[in-house]
C-alpha atoms as one frame of an Amber mdcrd trajectory, in Angstrom:
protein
 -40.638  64.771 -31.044 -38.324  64.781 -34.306 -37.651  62.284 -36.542 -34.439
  61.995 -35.503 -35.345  62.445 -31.593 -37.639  59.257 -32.437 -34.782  57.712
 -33.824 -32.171  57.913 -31.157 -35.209  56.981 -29.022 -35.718  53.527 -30.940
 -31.839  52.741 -30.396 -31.870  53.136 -26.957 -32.294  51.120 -24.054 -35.902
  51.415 -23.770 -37.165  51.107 -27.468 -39.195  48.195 -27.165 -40.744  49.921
 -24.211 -44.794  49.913 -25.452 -48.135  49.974 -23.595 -48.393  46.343 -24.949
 -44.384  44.919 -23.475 -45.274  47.181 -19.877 -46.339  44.603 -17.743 -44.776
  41.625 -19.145 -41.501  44.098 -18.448 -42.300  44.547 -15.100 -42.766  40.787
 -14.276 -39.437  40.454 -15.359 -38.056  43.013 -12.954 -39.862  41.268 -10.351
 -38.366  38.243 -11.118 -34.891  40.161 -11.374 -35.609  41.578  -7.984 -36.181
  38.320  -6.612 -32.882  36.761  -8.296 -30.590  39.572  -7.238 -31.516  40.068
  -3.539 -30.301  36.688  -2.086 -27.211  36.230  -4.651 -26.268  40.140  -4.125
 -26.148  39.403  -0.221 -24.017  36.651  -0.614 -21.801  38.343  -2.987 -20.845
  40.935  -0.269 -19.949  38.581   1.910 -17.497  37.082  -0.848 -16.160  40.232
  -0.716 -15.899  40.817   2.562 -18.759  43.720   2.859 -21.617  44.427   5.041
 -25.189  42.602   3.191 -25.850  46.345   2.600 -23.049  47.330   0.237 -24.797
  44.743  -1.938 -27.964  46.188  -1.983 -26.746  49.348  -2.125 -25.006  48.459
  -5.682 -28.562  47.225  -6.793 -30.292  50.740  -6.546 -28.086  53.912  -8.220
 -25.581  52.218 -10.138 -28.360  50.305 -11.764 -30.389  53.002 -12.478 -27.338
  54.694 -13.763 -26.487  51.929 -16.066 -29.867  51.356 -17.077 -30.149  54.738
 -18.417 -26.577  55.169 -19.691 -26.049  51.791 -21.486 -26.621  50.919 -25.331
 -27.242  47.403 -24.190 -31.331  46.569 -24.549 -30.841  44.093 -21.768 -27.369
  43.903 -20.547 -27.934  43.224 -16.833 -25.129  44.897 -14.538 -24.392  44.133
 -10.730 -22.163  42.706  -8.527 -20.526  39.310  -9.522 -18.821  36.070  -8.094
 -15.528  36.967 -10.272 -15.654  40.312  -9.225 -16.495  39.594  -5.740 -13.654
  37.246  -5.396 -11.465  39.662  -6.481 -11.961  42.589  -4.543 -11.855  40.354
  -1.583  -8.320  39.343  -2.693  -6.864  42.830  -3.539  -7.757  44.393  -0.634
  -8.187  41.518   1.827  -3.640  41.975   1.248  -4.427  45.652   2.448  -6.737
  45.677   5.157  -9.061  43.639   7.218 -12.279  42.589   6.241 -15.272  44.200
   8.002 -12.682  47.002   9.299 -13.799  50.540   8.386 -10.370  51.216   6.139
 -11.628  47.848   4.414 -14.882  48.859   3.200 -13.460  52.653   2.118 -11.244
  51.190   0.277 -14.082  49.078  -1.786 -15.382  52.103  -2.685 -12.100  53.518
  -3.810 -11.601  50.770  -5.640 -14.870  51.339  -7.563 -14.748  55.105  -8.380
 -10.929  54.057  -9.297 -12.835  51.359 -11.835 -15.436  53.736 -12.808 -12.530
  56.530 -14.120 -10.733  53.456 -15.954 -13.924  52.597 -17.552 -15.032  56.471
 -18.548 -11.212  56.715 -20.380 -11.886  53.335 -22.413 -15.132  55.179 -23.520
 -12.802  58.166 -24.623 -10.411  56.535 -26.139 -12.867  54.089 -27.809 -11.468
  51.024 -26.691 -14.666  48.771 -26.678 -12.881  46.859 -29.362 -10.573  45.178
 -26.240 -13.438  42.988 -25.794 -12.307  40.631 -28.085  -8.584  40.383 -26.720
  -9.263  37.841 -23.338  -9.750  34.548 -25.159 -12.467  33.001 -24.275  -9.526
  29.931 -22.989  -7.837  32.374 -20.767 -11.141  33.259 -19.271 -12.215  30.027
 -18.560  -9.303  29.157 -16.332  -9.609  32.619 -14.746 -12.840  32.932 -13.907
 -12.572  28.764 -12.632 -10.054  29.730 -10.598 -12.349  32.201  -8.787 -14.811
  30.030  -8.560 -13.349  27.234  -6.799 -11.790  29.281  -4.434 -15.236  30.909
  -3.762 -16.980  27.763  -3.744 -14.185  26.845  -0.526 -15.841  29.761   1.820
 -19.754  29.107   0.791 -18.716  25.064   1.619 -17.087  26.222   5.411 -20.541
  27.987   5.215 -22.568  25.213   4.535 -21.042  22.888   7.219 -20.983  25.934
   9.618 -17.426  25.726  10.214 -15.812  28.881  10.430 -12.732  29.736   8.872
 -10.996  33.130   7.253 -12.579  33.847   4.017  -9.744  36.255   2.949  -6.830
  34.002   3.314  -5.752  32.306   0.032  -7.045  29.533  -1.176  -4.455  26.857
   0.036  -5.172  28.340   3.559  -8.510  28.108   3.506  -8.833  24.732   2.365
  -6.123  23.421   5.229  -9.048  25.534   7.702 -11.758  23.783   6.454  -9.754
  20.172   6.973  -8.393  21.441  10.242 -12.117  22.396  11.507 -14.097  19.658
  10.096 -14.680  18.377  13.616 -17.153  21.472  13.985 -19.101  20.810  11.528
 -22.584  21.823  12.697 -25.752  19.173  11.759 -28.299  21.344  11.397 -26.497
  23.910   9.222 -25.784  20.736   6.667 -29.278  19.727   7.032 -30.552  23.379
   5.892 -27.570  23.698   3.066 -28.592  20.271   1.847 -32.311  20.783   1.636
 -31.674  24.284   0.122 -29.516  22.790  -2.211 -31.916  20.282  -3.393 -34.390
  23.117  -3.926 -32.052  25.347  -6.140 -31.516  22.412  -8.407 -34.687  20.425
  -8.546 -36.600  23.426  -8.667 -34.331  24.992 -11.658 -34.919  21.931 -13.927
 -38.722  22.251 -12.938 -39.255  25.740 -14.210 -36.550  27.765 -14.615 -38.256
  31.569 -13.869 -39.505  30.695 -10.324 -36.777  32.452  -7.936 -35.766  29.158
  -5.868 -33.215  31.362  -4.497 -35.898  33.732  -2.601 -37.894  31.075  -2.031
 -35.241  28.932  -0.321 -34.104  31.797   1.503 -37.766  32.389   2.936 -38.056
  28.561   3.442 -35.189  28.384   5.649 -35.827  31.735   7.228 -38.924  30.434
   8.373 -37.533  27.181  10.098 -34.332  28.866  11.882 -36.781  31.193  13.578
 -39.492  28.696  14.664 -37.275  26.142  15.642 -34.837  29.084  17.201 -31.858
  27.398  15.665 -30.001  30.551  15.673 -29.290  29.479  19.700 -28.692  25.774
  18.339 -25.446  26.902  16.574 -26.974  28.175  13.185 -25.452  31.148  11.898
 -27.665  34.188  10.999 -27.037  37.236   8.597 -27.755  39.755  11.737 -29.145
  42.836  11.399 -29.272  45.004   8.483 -29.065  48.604   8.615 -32.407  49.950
   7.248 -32.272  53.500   5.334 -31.262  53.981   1.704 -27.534  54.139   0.233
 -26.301  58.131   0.545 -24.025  59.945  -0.896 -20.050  59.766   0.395 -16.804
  59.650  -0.898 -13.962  57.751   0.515 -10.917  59.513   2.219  -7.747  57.812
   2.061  -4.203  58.683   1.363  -2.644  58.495  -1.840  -0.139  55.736  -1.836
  -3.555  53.146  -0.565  -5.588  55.109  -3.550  -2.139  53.532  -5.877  -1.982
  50.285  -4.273  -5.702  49.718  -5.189  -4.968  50.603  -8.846  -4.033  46.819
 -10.382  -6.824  45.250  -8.879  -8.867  47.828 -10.372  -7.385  47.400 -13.842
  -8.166  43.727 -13.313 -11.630  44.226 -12.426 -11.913  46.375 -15.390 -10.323
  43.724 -17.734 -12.566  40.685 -16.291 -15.706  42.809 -16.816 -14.925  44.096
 -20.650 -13.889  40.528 -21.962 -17.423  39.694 -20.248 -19.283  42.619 -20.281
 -19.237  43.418 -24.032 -19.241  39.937 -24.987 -22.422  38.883 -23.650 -24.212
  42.324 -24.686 -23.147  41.969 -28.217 -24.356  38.248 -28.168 -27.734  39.449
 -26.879 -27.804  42.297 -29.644 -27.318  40.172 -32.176 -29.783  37.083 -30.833
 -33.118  39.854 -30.575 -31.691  41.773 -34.217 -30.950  45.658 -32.515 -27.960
  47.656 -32.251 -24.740  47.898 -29.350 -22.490  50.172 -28.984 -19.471  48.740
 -27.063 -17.847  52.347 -26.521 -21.697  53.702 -24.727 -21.163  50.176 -22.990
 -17.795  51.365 -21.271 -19.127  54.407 -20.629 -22.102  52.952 -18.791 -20.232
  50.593 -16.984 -17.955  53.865 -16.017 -20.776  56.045 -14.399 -22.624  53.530
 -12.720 -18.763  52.065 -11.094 -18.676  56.103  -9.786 -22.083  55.932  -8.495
 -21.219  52.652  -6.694 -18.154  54.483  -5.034 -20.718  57.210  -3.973 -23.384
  55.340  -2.355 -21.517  52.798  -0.674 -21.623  50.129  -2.930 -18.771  48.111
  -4.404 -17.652  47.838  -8.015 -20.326  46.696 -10.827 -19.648  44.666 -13.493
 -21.613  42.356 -15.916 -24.268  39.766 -14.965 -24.068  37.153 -17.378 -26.643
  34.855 -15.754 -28.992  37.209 -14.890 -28.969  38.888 -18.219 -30.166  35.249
 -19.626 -32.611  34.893 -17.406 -33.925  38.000 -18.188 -34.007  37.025 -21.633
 -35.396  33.555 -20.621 -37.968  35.632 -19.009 -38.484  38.283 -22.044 -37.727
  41.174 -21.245 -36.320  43.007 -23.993 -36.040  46.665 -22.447 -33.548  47.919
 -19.199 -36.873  48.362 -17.462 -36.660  45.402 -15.242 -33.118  46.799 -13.800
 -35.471  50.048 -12.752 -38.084  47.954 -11.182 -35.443  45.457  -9.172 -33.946
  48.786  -7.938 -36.982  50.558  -6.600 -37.908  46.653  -5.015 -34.320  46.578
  -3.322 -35.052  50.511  -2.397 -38.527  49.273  -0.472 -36.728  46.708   0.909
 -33.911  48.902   2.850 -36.350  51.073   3.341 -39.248  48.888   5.508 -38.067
  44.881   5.395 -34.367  44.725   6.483 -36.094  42.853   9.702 -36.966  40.148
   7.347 -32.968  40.087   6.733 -31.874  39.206   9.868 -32.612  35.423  10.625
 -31.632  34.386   7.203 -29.124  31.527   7.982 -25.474  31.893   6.400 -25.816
  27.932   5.175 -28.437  28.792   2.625 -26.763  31.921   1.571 -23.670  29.415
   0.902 -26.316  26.927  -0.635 -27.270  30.002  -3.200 -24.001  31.119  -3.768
 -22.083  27.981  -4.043 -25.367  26.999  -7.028 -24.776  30.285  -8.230 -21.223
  29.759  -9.107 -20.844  26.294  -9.526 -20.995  26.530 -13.211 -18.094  28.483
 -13.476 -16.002  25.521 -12.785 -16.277  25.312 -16.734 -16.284  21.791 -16.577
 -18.247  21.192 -20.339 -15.536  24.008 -21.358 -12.172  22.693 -19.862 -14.103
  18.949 -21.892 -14.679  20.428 -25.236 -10.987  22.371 -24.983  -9.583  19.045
 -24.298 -11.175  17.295 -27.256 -10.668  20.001 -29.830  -7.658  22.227 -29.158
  -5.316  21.109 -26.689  -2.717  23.900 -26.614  -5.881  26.369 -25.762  -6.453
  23.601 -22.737  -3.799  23.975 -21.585  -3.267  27.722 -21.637  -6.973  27.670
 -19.469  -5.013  25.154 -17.157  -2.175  27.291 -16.604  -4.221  30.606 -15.744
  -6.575  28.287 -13.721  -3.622  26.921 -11.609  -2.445  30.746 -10.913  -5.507
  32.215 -10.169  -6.112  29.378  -7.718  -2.917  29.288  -6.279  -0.841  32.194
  -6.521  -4.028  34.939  -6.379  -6.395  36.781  -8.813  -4.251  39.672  -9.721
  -1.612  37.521 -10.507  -3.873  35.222 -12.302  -5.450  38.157 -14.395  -1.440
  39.057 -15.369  -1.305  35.922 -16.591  -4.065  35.667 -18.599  -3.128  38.460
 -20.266   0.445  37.918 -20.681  -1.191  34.501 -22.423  -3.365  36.200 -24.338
  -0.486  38.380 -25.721   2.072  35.499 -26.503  -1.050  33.403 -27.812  -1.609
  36.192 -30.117   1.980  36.612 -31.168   2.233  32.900 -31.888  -0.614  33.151
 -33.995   0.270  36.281 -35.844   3.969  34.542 -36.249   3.011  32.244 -38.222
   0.556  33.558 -41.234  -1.174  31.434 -44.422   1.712  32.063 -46.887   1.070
  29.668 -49.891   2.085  29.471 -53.762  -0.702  29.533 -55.551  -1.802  27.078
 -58.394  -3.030  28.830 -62.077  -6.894  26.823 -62.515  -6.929  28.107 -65.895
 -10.251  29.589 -65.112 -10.362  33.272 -66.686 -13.190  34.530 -64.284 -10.808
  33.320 -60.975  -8.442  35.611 -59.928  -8.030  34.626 -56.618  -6.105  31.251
 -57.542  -5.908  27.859 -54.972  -3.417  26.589 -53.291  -0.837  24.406 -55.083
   1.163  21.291 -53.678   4.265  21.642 -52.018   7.058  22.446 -54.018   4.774
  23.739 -57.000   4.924  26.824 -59.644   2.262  28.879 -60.384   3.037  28.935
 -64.238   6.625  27.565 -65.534   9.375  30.194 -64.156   6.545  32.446 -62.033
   5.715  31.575 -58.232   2.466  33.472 -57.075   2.678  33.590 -53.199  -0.063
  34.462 -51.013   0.480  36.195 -47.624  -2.915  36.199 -45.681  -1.718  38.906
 -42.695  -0.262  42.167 -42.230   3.270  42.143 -42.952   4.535  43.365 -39.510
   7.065  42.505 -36.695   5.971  39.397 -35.365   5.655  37.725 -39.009   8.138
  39.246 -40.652  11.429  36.764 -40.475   8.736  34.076 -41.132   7.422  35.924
 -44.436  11.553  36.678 -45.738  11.891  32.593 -44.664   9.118  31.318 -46.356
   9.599  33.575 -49.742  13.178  32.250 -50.300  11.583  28.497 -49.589   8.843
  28.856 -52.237  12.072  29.726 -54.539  14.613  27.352 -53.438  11.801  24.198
 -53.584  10.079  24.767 -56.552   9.679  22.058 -58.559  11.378  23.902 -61.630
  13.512  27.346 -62.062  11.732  30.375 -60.919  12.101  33.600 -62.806   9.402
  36.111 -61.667   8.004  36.126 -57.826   4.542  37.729 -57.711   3.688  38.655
 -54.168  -0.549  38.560 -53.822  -1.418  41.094 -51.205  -4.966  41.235 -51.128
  -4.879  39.754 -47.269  -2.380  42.027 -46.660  -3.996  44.744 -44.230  -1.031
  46.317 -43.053   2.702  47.103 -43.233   5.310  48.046 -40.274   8.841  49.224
 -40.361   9.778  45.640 -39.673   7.866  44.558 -42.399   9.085  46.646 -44.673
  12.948  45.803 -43.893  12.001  42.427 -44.609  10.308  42.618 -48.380  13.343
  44.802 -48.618  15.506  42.013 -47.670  13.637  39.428 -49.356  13.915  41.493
 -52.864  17.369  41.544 -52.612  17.738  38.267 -52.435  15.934  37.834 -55.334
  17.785  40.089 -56.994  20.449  38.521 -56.440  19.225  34.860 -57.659  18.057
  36.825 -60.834  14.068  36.914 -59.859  11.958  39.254 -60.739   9.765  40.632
 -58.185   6.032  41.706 -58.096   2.896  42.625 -56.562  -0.915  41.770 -57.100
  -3.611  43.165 -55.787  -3.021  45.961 -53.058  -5.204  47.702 -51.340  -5.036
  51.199 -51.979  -4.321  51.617 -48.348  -1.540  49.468 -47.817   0.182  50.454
 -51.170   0.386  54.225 -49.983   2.159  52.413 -46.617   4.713  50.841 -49.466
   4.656  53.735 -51.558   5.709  55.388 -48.399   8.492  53.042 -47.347  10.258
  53.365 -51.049   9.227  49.583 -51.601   7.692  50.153 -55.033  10.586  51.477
 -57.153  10.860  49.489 -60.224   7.996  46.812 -58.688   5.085  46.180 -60.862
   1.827  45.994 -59.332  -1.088  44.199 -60.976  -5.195  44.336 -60.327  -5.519
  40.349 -60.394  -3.094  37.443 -60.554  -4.293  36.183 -63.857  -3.253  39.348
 -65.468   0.281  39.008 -63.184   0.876  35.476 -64.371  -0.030  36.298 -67.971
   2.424  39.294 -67.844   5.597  37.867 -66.649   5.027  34.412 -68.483   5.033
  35.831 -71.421   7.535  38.107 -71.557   5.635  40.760 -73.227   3.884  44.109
 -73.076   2.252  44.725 -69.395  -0.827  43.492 -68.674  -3.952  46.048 -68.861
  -3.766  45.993 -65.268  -0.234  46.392 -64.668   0.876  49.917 -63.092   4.900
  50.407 -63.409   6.080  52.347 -60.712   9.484  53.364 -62.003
């Protein structure tokens, strides 16, 4: 092998692969195997798909992923946000457990897995960062609760329509109540117990497997599938194989949004949580190799009857609890789920739906964001309430429409924020070595006659009236006559046509109050976008402020770092 083979090797997804890491790698597989099993069953059935589409997503896609990703131990799978919403985009289009239905899942994944593969082209891992982590809360809340509404009918064995809306749902569950079934209570009760004494006992023992088992165990020796206990039912043994699904074009449309959604959800996630892992255990990610992973292993999803993969979040931490610091364990919990098609799907069977709902409902209780919606509350209450709103619409109105939301928030939040930049008048500290001067009081001059104003942001649409405004205030309310207006552009990143009209507009009005206008500090960058817009004829631009202030207070020859333009 190369150098630079060797290399590319010890950036990849196995690096920290070694004779010495091996076994303690394939514990933690075990252990994933044993997490992903019960909570991928139960994820189906959120999303209105047989136990085996699942499974099925455990196997190729993973190995896919596994292979494809950047991420050392990004963990990637079927989710209760992503669940949710498949069952709500095409739950409006079909009927779940209907043939058309579970097509159109895998539709809806290759459709995700294409989105994902033209992010990676068009290098748009940076979108990670544009969800707020506000907007997500309330989102992914909003799923939640109206998950945790189904796994609860489960629980109490009352039956109701898991792909009606939430308000629906909840009026079944209070219309039903008088059906509620004792023994399924007793077993969600008891498995609920286990899940969270057991968690705060030792956190890597799978409580979920072991509850399942538990309860396995006591349906079929008591036979309380005849008492009124629901059961999984049987599970069609054989691995996933290769299809594709055939529908017409204007369904392969209508599944589109949702699909953008799902894509959205899992990059504000996704890339988050593998870049927070990167930079916890000190090795490299690549957000744009992320995308792509996430792309192939969506398309092998579609292809082997799966549904659409996005990012684990609590299974990559407990595979970090657990060690693992490699994508191995991802290979071992597929080969496990593999066996298990292949030779245990009798063990499937007599699992009882109650402590599937126990699982899930544990599973996805923390998603409430309870501590989150608290600390939002307490520190930043306009951020509150934007998680409020997009909780409220996701709950109430549906998931696609609360994923609009969120973004339209995220947008206007943005805006907001970008309307309104830092732009001060700085104070002159008389300190030769500072050039980057402090703030001054309201109403303040830099030096007598010479306001130095600092705009921290790119000078672009959404600021632009606010920087013209703000300018002619620093003018009008300074404490004494101003004669010379230095403009400090070392935040300045940027410069748009909108931006441009309005320096253009502000130096005529200082032109017109006899003021003398001039820049400091520009990045070479952003003065070839002024250069470019005619801004800097007959402007002087300066290296530092000092120099700036010393120049146009005293009247006299330019300052060694002054460059005339005219």
């Amino acid at each position: 092998m190369s150098r630079q083979e060797g290399a590319a090797e010890r950036t990849g997804p196995f690096a920290e692969l070694t004779p010495r890491t091996i076994v303690r790698e394939v514990g933690a597989g075990v252990t994933l195997l044993a997490i992903a099993v019960p909570l991928n069953i139960g994820y189906a059935q959120i999303a209105g798909l047989p136990p085996t589409a699942g499974l099925y997503a455990l196997i190729v896609p993973s190995i896919v992923f596994a292979f494809a990703v950047s991420s050392r131990q990004l963990i990637a799978s079927p989710d209760a946000a992503a669940s949710a919403l498949v069952a709500s985009s095409i739950g409006g289009l079909a009927v779940a457990g209907d043939a058309d239905y579970a097509t159109m899942a895998l539709a809806q994944a290759i459709i995700c897995g294409v989105v994902f593969l033209l992010a990676a082209v068009f290098k748009l891992g940076f979108l990670a960062a544009f969800l707020s982590k506000p907007v997500l809360i309330g989102f992914i809340a909003g799923l939640a609760l109206d998950i945790l509404v189904s796994q609860v009918a489960k629980m109490l064995g009352v039956p109701i329509d898991s792909s009606k809306e939430f308000v629906e749902k909840l009026v079944q569950l209070a219309e039903n109540l008088g059906e509620v079934d004792v023994w399924s209570v007793v077993i969600a009760v008891v498995s609920v117990l286990i899940l969270v004494i057991g968690r705060r006992i030792a956190r890597l023992v799978p409580w979920a497997l072991i509850v399942l088992i538990l309860t396995t165990v006591v349906v079929v020796i008591l036979d309380l599938d005849g008492a009124g206990v629901d059961v999984l039912g049987e599970v069609p043994a054989g691995p996933p194989t290769l299809t594709w699904p055939v529908l017409d074009w204007a369904t392969w449309f209508a599944l589109v949004p949702s699909a953008l959604a799902l894509v959205l959800v899992t990059v504000a996630e996704g890339l988050l949580v593998a870049r927070a892992y990167a930079e916890k255990n000190g090795y490299p990610d690549a957000p744009n190799r992320d995308l792509f992973a996430f792309g192939v292993s969506n398309l092998a999803a579609g292809a082997t009857g799966g549904y659409v993969v996005g990012a684990s979040a609590s299974r990559t931490a407990a595979m970090d609890l657990a060690g693992a610091r490699t994508q191995l364990p991802a290979i071992v919990a597929a080969a496990g789920t593999l066996l298990l098609l292949l030779f245990g799907t009798a063990l499937l069977a007599d699992i009882p739906s109650p402590a599937i709902g126990a699982v899930v409902a544990v599973a996805v209780f923390p998603l409430l964001g309870f501590r989150e919606f608290a600390e939002l509350f307490r520190t930043v209450r306009s951020e509150f309430l934007i998680a409020v709103v997009c909780f409220a619409v996701t709950l109430f109105v549906g998931a696609i429409p609360g994923i609009l939301v969120a973004f339209v928030l995220a947008l206007v939040n943005l805006a907001r924020r970008a309307a309104r930049p830092a732009l001060e008048v700085l104070a002159d500290d008389d300190s030769p070595a500072d050039s980057l001067l402090a703030s001054a009081p309201r109403g303040s001059v830099t030096a007598p006659g010479v306001v130095v104003v600092r705009l921290a942001a790119p000078l672009f649409f959404a600021n632009a009236g606010t920087f013209t405004d703000a300018g002619k205030a620093a003018v009008e309310g300074a404490s004494s006559a101003v004669d010379h207006f230095v403009l400090d552009c070392e935040s300045v990143t940027d410069l748009d046509v909108t931006g441009a009209e309005a320096f253009r507009n502000l130096r005529t009005w200082l032109g017109e109050h006899d003021v003398t206008l001039s820049l400091s500090r520009v990045r070479p960058s952003v003065r070839a976008r002024f250069e470019r817009f005619g801004l800097l004829d007959g402007v002087e631009v300066y290296d530092t402020n000092r120099q700036a202030v010393r120049s146009v207070r005293d009247g006299g020859p330019r300052g060694a770092g002054a460059h005339p333009t005219d």
